[in-house]
C-alpha positions in Angstrom: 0.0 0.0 0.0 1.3 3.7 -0.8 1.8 6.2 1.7 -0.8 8.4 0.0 -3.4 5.2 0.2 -2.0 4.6 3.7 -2.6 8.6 4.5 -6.2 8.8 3.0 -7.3 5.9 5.1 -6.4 7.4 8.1 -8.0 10.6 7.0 -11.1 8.2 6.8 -10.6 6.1 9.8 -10.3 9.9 11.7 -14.1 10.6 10.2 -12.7 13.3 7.4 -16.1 15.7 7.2 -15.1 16.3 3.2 -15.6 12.6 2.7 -18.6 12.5 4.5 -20.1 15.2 2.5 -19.3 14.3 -0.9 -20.8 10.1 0.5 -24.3 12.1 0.7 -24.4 15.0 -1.9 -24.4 13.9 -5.8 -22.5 17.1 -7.0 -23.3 15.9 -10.8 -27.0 16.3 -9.8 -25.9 20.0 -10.2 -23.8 19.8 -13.7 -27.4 20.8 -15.6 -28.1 24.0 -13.5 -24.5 25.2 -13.3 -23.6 24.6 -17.3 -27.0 26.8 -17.8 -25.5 29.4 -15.3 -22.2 29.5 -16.6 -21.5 31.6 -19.7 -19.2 29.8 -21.8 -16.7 31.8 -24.2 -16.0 30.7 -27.8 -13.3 28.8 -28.2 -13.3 28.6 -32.0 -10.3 31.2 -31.7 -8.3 28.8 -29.3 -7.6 29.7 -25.4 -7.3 27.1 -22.1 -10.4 24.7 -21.8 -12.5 25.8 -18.6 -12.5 24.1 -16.0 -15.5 21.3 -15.5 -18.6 23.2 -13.9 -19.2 20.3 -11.0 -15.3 20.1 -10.1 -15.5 24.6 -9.9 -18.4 24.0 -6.8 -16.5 21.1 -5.4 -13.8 23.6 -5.2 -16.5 26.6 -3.8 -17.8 23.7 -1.0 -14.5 23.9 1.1 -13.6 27.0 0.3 -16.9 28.3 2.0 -16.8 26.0 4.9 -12.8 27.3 4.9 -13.7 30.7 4.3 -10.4 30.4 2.3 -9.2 33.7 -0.2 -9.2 32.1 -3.9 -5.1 31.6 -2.9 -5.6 29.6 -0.2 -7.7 27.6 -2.1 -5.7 27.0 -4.3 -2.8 26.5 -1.8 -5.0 23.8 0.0 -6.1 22.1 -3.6 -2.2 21.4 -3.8 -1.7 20.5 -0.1 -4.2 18.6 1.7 -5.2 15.1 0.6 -8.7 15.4 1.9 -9.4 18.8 -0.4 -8.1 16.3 -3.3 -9.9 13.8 -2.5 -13.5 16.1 -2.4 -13.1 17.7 -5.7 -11.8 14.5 -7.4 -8.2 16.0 -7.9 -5.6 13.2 -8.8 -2.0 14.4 -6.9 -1.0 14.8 -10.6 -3.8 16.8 -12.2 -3.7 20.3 -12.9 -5.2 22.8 -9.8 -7.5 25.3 -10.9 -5.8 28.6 -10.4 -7.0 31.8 -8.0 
């Protein structure tokens, strides 16, 4: 077992409230009424894909309970497994930015 496995049972084991949140709230119940909410450039002329609509209010969940600054957020995103773990982030996937 990896130390990150390892790590993220304890997290679990320890009752981690992000976990428990995300066992009882379908998030992608959501995707509908925030794609309709969000206005969407064009990207015909090129630019960075957004970000998926469900992960950006995974991110907002924590970051409210938090009352984290968009750069803490982010800081947290990169640092704690349990923020990873709620918004789906894989230690190697690309953070959304402040």
């Amino acid at each position: 077992m990896s130390d990150t496995e390892e790590r993220l049972r304890w997290l679990s084991a320890s009752g981690d409230p992000l976990e428990r949140l995300r066992a009882v709230v379908d998030f992608e119940a959501f995707r509908a009424e925030l794609e309709a909410a969000l206005p969407r450039a064009d990207r015909s002329r090129g630019g960075r894909p957004p970000y998926d609509a469900v992960l950006m209010f995974r991110v907002l969940v924590p970051q409210a309970l938090y009352t984290l600054s968009d750069e803490q957020a982010e800081y947290q995103l990169r640092d704690w497994l349990s923020f990873m773990r709620f918004t789906g982030l894989a230690l190697n996937a690309a953070v959304p930015d402040a």
